[in-house]
C-alpha positions in Angstrom: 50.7 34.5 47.6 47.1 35.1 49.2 45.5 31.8 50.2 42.1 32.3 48.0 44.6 32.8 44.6 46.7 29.8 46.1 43.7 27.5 46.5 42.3 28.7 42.8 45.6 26.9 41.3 45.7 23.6 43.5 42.2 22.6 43.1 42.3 22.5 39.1 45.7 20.1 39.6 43.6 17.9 42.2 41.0 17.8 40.0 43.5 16.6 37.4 44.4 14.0 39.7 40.8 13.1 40.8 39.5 12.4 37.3 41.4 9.3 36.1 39.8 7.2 39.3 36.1 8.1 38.4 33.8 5.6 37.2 32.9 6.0 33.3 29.4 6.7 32.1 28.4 3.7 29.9 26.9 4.7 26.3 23.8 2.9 26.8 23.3 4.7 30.1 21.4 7.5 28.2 18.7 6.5 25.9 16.9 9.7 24.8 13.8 7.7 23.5 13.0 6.8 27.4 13.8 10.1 28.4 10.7 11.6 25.9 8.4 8.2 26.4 8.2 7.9 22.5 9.0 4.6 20.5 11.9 4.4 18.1 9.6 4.5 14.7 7.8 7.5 16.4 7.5 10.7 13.8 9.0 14.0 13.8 5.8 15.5 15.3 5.4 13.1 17.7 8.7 13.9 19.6 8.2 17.4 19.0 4.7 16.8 21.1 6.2 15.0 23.7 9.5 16.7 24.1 7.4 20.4 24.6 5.1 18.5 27.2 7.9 17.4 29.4 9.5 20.9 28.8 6.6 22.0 29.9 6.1 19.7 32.8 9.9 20.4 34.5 11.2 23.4 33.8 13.0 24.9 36.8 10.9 28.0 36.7 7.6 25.9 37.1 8.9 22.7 38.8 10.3 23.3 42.1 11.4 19.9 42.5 14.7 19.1 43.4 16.1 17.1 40.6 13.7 18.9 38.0 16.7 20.7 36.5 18.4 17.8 35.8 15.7 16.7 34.5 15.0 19.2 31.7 18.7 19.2 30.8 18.2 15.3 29.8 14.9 16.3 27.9 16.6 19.0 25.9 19.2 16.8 25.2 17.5 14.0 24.1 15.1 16.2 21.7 18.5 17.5 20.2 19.6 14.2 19.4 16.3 13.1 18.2 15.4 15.9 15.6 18.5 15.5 14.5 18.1 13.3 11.5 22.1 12.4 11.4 22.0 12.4 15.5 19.3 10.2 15.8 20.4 7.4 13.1 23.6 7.5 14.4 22.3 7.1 18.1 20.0 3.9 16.4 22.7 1.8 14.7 26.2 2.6 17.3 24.1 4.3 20.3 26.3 6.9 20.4 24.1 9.5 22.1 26.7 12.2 22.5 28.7 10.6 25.2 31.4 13.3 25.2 29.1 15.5 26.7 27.3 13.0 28.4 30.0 12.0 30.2 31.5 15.2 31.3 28.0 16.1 32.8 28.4 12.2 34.6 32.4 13.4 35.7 30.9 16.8 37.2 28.0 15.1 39.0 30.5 12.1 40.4 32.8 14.6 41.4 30.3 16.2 43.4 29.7 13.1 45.0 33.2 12.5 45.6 33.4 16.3 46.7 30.9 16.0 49.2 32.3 12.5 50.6 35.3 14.2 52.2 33.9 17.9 52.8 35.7 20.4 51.3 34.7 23.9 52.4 34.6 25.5 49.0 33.8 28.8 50.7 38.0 28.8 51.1 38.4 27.9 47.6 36.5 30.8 45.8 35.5 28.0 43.5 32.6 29.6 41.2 32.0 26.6 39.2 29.6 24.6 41.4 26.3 24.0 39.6 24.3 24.6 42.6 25.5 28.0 43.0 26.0 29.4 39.9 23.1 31.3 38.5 20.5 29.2 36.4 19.3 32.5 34.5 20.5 31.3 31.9 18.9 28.3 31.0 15.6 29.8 29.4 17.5 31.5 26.9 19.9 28.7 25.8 20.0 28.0 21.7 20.7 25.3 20.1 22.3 25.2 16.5 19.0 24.1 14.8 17.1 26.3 17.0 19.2 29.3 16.3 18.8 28.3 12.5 15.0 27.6 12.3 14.0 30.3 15.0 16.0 32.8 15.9 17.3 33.7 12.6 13.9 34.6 11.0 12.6 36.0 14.1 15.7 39.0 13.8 13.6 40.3 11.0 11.1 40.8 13.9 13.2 42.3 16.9 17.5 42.4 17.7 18.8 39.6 19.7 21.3 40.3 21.9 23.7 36.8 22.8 26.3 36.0 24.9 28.7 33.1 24.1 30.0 31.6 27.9 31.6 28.3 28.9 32.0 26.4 32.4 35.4 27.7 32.6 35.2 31.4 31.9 36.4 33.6 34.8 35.3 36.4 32.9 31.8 35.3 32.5 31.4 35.6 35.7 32.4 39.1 36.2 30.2 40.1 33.4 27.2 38.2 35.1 25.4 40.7 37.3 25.3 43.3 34.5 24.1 40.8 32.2 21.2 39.7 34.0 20.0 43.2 34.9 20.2 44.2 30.7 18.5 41.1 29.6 15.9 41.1 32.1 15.6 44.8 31.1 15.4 44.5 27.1 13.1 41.4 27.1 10.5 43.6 29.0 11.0 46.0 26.0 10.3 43.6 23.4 14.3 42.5 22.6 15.2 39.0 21.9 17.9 37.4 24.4 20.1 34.1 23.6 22.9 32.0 25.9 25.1 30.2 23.7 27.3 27.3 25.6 30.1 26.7 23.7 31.4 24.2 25.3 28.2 22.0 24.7 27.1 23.7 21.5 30.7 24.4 19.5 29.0 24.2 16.1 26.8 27.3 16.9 29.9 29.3 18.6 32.1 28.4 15.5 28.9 29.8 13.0 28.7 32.8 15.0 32.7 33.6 14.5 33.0 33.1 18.8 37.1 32.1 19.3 36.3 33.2 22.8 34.2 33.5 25.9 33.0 35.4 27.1 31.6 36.8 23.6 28.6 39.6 23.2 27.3 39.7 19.6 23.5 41.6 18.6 21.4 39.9 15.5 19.2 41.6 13.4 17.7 41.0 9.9 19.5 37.8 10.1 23.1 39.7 10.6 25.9 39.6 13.4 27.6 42.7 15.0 29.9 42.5 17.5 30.0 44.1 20.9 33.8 45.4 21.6 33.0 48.2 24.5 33.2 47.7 28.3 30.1 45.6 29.2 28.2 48.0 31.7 24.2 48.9 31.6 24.3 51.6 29.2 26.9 50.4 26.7 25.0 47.6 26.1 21.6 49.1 25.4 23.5 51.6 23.4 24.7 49.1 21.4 20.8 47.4 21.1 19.4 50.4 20.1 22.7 51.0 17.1 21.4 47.8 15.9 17.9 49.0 14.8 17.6 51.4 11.7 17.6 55.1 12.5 15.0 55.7 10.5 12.1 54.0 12.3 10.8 56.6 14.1 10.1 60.4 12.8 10.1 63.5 15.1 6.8 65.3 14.5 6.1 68.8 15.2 3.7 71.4 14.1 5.3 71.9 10.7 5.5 68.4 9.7 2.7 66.7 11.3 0.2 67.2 8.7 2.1 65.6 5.8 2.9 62.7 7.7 -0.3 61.8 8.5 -0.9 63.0 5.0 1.6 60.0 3.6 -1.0 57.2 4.0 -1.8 57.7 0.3 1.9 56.8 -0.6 3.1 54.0 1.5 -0.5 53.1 2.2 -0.4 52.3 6.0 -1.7 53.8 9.4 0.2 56.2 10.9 0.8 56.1 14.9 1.7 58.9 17.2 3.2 58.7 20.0 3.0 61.6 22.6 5.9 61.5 25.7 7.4 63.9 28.0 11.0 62.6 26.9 13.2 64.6 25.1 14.7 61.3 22.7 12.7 58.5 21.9 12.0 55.3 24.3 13.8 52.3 23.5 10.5 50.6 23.8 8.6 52.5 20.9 11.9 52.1 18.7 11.5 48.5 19.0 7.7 48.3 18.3 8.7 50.4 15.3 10.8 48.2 13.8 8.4 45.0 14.5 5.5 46.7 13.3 7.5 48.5 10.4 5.9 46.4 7.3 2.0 47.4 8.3 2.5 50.9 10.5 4.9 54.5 10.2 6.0 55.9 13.0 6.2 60.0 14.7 6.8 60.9 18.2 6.0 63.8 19.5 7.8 65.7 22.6 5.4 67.4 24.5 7.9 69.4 26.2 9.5 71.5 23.0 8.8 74.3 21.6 6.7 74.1 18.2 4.3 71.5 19.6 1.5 73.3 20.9 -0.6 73.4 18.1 -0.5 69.7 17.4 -0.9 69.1 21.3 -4.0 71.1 21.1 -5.2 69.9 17.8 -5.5 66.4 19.3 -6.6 67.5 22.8 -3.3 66.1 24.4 -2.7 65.3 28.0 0.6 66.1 28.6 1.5 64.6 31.4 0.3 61.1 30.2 1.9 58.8 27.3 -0.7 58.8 24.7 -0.4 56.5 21.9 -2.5 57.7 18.6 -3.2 55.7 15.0 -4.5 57.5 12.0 -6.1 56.1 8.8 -7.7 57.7 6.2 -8.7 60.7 8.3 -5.9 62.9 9.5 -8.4 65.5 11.7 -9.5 62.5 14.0 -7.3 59.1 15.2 -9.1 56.2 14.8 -8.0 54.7 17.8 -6.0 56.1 21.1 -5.1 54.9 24.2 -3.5 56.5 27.5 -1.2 55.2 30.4 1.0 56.2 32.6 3.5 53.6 31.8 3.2 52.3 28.6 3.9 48.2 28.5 4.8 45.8 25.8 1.8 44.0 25.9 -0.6 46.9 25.9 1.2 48.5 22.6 1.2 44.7 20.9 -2.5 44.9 21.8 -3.4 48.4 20.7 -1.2 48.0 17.6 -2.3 44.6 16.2 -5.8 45.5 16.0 -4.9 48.9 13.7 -2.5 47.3 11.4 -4.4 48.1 8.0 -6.3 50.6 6.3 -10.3 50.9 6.9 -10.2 50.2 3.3 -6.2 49.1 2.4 -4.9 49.1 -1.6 -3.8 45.8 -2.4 0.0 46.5 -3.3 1.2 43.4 -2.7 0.4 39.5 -2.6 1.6 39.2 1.0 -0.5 41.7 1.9 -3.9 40.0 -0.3 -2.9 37.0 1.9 -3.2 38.7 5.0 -6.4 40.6 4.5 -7.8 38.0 2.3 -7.1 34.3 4.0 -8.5 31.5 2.7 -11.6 29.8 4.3 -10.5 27.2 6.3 -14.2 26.2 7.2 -17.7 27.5 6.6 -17.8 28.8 10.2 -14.5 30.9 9.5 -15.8 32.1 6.0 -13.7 35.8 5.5 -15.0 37.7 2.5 -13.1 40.7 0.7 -15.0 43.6 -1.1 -12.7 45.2 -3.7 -13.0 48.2 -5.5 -11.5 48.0 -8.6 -10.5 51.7 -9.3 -7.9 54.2 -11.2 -5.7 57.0 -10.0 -6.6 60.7 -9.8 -9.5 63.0 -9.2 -11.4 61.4 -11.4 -12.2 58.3 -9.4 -11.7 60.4 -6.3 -15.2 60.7 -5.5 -16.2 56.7 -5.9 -13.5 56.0 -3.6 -15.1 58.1 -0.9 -18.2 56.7 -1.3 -16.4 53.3 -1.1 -14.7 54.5 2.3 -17.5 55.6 3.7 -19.6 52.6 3.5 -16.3 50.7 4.6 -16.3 52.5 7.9 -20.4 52.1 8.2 -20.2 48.4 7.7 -17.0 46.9 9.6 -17.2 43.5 10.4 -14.8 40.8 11.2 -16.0 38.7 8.6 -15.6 41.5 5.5 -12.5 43.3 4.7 -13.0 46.5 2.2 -10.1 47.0 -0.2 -9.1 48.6 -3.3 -6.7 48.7 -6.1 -5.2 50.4 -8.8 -5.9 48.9 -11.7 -3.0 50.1 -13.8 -1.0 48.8 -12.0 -2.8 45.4 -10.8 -3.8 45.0 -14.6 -4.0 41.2 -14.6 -5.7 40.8 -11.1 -7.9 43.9 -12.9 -8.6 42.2 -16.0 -9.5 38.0 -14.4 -11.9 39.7 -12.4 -13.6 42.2 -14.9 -13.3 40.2 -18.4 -12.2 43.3 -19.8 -16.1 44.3 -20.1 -16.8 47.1 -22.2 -19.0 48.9 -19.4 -16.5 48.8 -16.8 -13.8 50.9 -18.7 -13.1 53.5 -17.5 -15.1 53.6 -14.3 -14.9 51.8 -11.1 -16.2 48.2 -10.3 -17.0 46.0 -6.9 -16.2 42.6 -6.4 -17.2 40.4 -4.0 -14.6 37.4 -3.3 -13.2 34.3 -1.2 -10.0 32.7 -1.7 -10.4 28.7 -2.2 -7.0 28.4 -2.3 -3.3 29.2 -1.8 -3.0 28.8 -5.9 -5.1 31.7 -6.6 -8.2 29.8 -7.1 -11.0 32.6 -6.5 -14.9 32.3 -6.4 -16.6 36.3 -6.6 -19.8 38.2 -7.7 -19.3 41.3 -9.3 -21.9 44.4 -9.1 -23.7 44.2 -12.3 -23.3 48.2 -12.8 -20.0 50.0 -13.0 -19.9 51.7 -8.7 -20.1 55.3 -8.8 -20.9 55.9 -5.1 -24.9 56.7 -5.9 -27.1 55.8 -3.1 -28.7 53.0 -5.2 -25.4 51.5 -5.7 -25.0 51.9 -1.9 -28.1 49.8 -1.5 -27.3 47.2 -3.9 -24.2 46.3 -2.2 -25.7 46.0 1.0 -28.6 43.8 -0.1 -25.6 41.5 -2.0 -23.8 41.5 2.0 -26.9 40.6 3.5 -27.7 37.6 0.7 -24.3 36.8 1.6 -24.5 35.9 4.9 -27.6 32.9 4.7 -26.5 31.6 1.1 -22.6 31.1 0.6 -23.3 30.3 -3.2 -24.2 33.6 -4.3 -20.3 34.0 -5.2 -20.8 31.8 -8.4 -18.1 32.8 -10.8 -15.4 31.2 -10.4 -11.3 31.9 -11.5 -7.8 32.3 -10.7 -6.0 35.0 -10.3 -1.9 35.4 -10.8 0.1 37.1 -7.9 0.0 40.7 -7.2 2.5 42.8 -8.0 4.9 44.4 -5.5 3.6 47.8 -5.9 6.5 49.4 -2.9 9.2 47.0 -3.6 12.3 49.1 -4.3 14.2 49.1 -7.5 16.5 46.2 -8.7 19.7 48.8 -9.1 18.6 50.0 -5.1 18.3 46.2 -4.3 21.8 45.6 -5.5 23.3 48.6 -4.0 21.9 47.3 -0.5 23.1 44.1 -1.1 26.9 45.4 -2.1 26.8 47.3 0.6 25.8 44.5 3.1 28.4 42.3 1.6 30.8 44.7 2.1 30.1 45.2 5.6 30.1 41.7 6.5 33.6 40.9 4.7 34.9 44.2 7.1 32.8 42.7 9.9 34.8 39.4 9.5 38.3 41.0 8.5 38.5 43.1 11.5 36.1 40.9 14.1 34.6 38.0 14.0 37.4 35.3 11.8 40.4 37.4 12.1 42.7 34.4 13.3 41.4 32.4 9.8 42.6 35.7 8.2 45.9 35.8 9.7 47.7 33.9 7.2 46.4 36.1 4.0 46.9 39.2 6.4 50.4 38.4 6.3 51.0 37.6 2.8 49.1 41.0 2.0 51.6 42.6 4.4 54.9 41.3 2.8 53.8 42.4 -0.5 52.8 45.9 1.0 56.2 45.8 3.1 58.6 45.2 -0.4 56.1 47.2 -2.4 57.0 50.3 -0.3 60.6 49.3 0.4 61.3 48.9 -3.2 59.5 52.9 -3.7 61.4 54.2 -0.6 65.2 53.0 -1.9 64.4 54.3 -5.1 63.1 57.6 -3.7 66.9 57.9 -2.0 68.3 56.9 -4.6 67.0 60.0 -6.7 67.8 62.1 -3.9 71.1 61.4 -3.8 71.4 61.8 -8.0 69.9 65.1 -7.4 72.4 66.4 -4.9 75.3 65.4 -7.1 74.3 67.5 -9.6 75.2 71.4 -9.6 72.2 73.5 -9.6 71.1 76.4 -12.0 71.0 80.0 -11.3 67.4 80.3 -11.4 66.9 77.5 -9.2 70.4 79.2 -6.8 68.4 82.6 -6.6 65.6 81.0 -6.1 66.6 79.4 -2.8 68.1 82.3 -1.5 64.7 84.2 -1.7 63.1 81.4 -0.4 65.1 81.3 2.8 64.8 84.9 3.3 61.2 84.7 3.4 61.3 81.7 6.0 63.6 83.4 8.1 61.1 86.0 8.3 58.7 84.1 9.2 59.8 82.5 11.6 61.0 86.0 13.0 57.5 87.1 13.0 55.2 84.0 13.6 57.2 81.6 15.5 53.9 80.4 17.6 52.0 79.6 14.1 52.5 75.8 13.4 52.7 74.4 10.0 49.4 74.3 8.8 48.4 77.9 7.5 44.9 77.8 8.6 42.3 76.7 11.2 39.3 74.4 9.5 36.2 75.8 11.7 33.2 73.8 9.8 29.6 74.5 10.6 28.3 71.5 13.4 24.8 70.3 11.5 22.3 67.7 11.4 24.1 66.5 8.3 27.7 66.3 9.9 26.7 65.4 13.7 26.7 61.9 13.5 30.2 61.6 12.0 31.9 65.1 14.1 30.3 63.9 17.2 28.4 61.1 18.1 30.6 58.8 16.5 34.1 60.5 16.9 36.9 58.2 17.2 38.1 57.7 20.7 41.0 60.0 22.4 39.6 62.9 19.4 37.4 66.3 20.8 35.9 68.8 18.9 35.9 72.6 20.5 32.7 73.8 19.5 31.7 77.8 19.5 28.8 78.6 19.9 27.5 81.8 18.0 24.5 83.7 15.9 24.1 85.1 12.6 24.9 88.7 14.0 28.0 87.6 15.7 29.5 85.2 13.5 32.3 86.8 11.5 34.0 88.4 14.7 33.7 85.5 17.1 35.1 83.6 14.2 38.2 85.8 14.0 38.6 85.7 17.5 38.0 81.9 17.4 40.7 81.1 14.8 43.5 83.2 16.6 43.0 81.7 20.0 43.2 78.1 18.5 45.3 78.6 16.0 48.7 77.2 18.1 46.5 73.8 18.7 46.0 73.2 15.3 49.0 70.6 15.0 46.8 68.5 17.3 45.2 65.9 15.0 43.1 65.0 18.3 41.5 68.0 17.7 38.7 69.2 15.7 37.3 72.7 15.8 33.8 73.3 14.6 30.9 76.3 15.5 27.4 76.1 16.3 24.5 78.5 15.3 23.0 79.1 18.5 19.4 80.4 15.9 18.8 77.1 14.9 19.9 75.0 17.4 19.6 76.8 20.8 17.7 74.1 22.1 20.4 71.5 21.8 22.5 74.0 23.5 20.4 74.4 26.7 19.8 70.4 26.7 23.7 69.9 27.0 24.0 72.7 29.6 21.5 71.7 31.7 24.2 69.0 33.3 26.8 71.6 33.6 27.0 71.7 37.1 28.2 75.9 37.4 26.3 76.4 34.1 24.0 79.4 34.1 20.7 78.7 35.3 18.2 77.2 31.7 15.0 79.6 31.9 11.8 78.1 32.0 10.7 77.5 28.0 7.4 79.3 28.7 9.7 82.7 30.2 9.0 85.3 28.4 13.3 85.7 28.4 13.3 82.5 27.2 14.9 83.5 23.9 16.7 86.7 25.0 19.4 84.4 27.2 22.8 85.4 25.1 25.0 82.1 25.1 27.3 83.6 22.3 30.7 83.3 23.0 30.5 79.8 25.1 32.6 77.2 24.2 32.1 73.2 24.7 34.7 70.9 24.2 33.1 67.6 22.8 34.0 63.7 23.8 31.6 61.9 21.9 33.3 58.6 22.4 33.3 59.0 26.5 29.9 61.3 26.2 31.1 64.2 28.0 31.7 67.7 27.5 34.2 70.7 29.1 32.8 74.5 29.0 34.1 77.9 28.5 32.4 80.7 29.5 32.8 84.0 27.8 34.9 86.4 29.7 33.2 89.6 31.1 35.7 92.9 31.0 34.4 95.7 33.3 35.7 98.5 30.5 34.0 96.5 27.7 32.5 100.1 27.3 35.1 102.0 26.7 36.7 99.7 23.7 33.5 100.0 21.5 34.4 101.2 18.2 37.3 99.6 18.0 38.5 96.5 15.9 41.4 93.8 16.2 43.9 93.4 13.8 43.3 90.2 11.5 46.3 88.2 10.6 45.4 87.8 6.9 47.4 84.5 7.1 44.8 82.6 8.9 41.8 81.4 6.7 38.3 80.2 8.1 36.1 78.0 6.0 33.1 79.9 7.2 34.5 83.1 5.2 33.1 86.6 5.4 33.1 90.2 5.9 35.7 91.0 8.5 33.7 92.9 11.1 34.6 96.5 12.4 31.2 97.7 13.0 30.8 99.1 16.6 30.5 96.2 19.2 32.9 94.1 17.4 35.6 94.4 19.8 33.4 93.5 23.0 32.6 90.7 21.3 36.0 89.5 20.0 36.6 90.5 24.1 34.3 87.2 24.9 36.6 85.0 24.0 39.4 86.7 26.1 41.5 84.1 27.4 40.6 80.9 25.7 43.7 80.3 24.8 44.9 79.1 28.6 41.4 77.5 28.5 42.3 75.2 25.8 46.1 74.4 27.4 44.1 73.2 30.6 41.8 71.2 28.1 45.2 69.2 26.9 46.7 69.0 30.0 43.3 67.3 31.2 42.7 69.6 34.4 39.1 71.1 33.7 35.8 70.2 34.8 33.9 67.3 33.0 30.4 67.6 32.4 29.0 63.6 31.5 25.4 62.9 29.8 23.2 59.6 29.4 23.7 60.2 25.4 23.7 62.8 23.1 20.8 64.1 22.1 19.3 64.4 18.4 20.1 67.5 16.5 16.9 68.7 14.7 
């Protein structure tokens, strides 16, 4: 046995025998209203106050004194027992302040002591566990159960946390630690949430979250748990960040859909941001500013680098060498605001973003968003007054809301918001502000308001004429804003007004399909993951009844069998046997290579289908992709299905083709880490479309992300056999059907796929090239 493994096991059994001679902590040695300075009738807020000032005061990262961690580990623990309602009573009447995990802490540090007393070189040892040594990381990112509850939860809606469950004695966890740290240092930059979980401190956190073991990796978002179950290295794990967000957060834009997304501010009634990047897929960065800015903006990227984007590029004067971040509003020929870096940060996007969040003049669709636009005064110094205009749908009110916008954008101010809503379908905010007067039906009106109060209490002046976007009315409300700024009582009316109406809330049957479906998911979630071992024991009563269900089926199955051989059979059913073996005798004379299935599935690789044929293909499965164009697709087809048709019986295997019209620059991204690939032309060649990939090959590992490559095979009497057509066994059937092709040409290119048979034995035996990628790209 090596000395290192053999010291590993004695030091746990001396420890063992260490232990029972160590002085006990008393209970009263910890009293957690001395560690925060607060009395024992002190309030809620008060220990909140003081437990974030002494946080504040010793944490490691800002106190570099000696015994500050030790410190801040009895500050945190006293605040937990303290807002802790149970905890702290408890703690009052028995003064029971947690002493299990007191006293363990009190057992490490005396063993230290002891340690230290007789000098044991724990450099022999390997011994990882020393406090001193082990990396405090860690600490800023510890939870707590309430803290987890009251925090971290509704701050998921916001951004994915990522969270690892550990414990002091986890050999594992320190394997996994270097990686760790380098991805959670990485994705807090970007804007991800990171948590620590202790379970052997915090064991009613670990049991909510469904952790049996450490270490543990789980991501949280909108309030749910998903496991992590892949090998923990750097790109696994961001991978599995960036799974956890929607996939429909971010739009790619390019000069045929650009204008109607910045066109689709009328519908969901938000700014539109564009974000302009040399990278091929979207930055993790701007996928997580998508989904915390999804309630107020939408989303495009735009790759500068593709084909199809110059117009856009040069519509908005576009450097494109530098990021440039772009919002729209109301006008789609000019942003409203843009900014430029060469490396865009967190903190510059929060900035830029937060101060474009609404509309120059935003429709009131929802009270959240009334709330927000419209706060109540909180003092006459922080007065905020909203000008609505009270309006209908269609061209008929078109042109007073132009008007409307246009003063908008010539009188911004911090303390006036412009808005405007629909009164059909605002009616009774419509009707408390306008009395249902007989002038303003019909028409458009302006109100003038402040919110009193969170219970709808409202004071407002209305324009005395119905707004039709004259000049005169122009001036009127722009002597009423100027009035408004030296006499606060010029609102006089005053009234309250229910709750808007949730113009963009979805359906109730869409509501309750979302829910199902996220009920189902977490009961598979839970089956399969997180509570298996609670599930064992209905597991294996569903089992049983499966096991006797199918037993009982199986003897009665042999049972018939056996009936049915007793009996004599008929002539019809006699001749009919004897023709049927003469025709299998046959064919297996004549087709002994075929396997059983009579036909090769060959399915068209699309947007559609990519996800599930690719991306997420099961592991140990490949799918043997041709690649081919409209004018070659019924002959490379033919030739595809008879070269694969003897691999068929593989269930590993999944054969699918690829139309190199639509998607040749997927093709080119993929080939582009193909070592011996041909050379990718320049986009801007004037060959750039004329490169013929027809004929290639890729076999597909979208589990491992890599890909193996055939290249067509090049005769040197290609010219001679031109005319010509191959026999097509009419027993093989192609899902893309058509046409069998014996126009000239068709046997040089049925010639291109010469050989592919070996190919794909080399493929199963495991011998040929790998090609490996970052991630597969998206296919547009």
């Amino acid at each position: 046995m090596e000395p290192g493994r053999a010291a590993g096991l004695l030091l746990p059994l001396l420890l063992l025998l260490l232990l029972p001679a160590l002085p006990a902590a008393a209970p009263g040695d910890f009293d957690p209203y001395r560690v925060l300075g607060v009395g024992r009738s002190s309030s809620q807020a008060d220990i909140k106050k003081a437990y974030k000032r002494l946080a504040r005061e010793w944490h490691p990262d800002k106190n570099k004194d000696p015994g500050a961690e030790d410190k801040f580990i009895q500050i945190s623990k006293a605040y937990e027992i303290l807002s802790n309602e149970e905890k702290r009573a408890n703690f009052d009447r028995y003064g029971d302040a947690g002493e299990s995990q007191a006293f363990s802490q009190h057992q490490h540090r005396q063993f230290h002591r002891f340690h230290d007393g007789f000098y044991f070189d724990e450099s022999f040892f390997h011994f990882p566990f020393n406090s001193e040594r082990r990396d405090t990381s860690d600490e800023k990112y510890l939870l707590h159960f309430s803290h987890y509850i009251n925090e971290i939860v509704p701050d998921s809606f916001k951004k994915p946390y990522l969270i690892k469950i550990t414990s002091d004695w986890c050999f594992s966890c320190i394997h996994i630690e270097p990686v760790w740290k380098e991805v959670a240092q990485e994705l807090e930059v970007l804007g991800a949430g990171i948590g620590v979980v202790h379970a052997g401190y915090e064991r009613r956190l670990a049991h909510h979250l469904g952790a049996h073991s450490t270490p543990t990796l789980l991501g949280l978002i909108n309030g749910k748990i998903t496991f992590f179950h892949n090998a923990v290295v750097r790109e696994n794990l961001r991978q599995f960040v960036e799974n956890l967000l929607p996939g429909n957060l971010v739009e790619k834009i390019t000069d045929k859909n650009y204008i109607r997304f910045l066109s689709d501010w009328r519908k969901d009634n938000k700014p539109h941001v564009l974000l302009f990047d040399h990278m091929p897929v979207v930055p993790l960065l701007y996928k997580l500013t998508a989904f915390a800015y999804r309630d107020y903006l939408s989303f495009g990227y735009v790759y500068v680098g593709l084909r199809g984007t110059e117009e856009l590029s040069s519509q908005y004067n576009i450097n494109v060498y530098t990021p440039t971040m772009m919002v729209f509003k109301e006008h789609i020929d000019r942003p409203a605001d843009v900014v430029q870096a060469r490396e865009m940060k967190k903190q510059l996007i929060d900035d830029f973003l937060s101060q474009n969040k609404f509309l120059m003049v935003a429709r009131l669709t929802s009270q959240r968003l009334f709330q927000e636009l419209c706060p109540v005064k909180k003092s006459h110094r922080q007065r905020k007054h909203c000008v609505v205009l009270l309006t209908g749908e269609g061209e008929k009110f078109a042109e007073a809301y132009e008007s409307f916008l246009t003063f908008a954008v010539a009188n911004t101010k911090d303390t006036l918001k412009f808005v405007h809503i629909y009164n059909e379908r605002q009616p009774e905010f419509a009707d408390a502000l306008l009395m249902d007067e007989e002038k303003y039906r019909g028409r458009s009106a302006v109100v003038i308001l402040e919110r009193r109060n969170n219970a709808g209490k409202i004071a407002y002046k209305a324009l005395e004429e119905a707004w039709i976007g004259s000049k005169e009315d122009n001036f009127i409300l722009l002597d009423l804003l100027d009035q408004l700024r030296t006499d606060p009582g010029l609102l006089s009316s005053e009234t309250v007004v229910a709750d808007l109406n949730d113009e963009l809330a979805p359906m109730f049957l869409i509501r309750w399909l979302y829910s199902t479906l996220d009920y189902i998911s977490d009961c598979w979630d839970s089956l399969f993951h997180s509570n298996w071992r609670e599930m064992m024991p209905l597991l294996s009563l569903l089992f049983s009844a499966l096991f006797i269900l199918f037993g009982t089926v199986i003897v009665q199955a042999f049972s018939d069998s056996s009936d049915t051989r007793d009996s004599p059979p008929s002539e019809k059913e006699e001749t009919a046997a004897k023709t049927e073996k003469n025709d299998t005798s046959f064919s297996k004379e004549s087709n002994s290579r075929i396997p059983k299935k009579g036909f090769v599935e060959v399915t068209e690789l699309t947007d559609i289908n990519y996800t599930s044929n690719l991306v997420r293909l099961r592991p140990g499965h490949m799918n043997v992709v041709l690649i081919l164009s409209n004018s070659t697709k019924t002959p490379l087809l033919q030739k595809f299905a008879l070269e694969v048709y003897t691999f068929t019986g593989s269930s590993s295997l999944h054969f699918s083709f690829l139309s190199l019209d639509k998607h040749r620059e997927w093709l080119e991204y993929l080939l582009e880490f193909a070592q011996d690939a041909a050379p990718i032309p320049n986009q801007y060649d004037k060959h750039f479309l004329e490169r013929d990939y027809t004929g290639y090959v890729l076999a597909l590992n979208g589990h491992k992300k890599y890909f193996c490559l055939f290249k067509p095979h090049r005769s040197g009497d290609e010219g001679g056999t031109l005319g010509l057509c191959e026999d097509y066994d009419a027993s093989l059937h192609v899902e893309a059907r058509g046409k069998p092709s014996c126009s000239p040409g068709s046997r040089s290119i049925k010639n291109k796929l010469h050989k592919l048979s070996f190919w794909m034995e080399r493929l199963l035996e495991g011998s040929l090239q790998r090609f490996y990628i970052p991630s597969w790209p998206a296919l547009d």
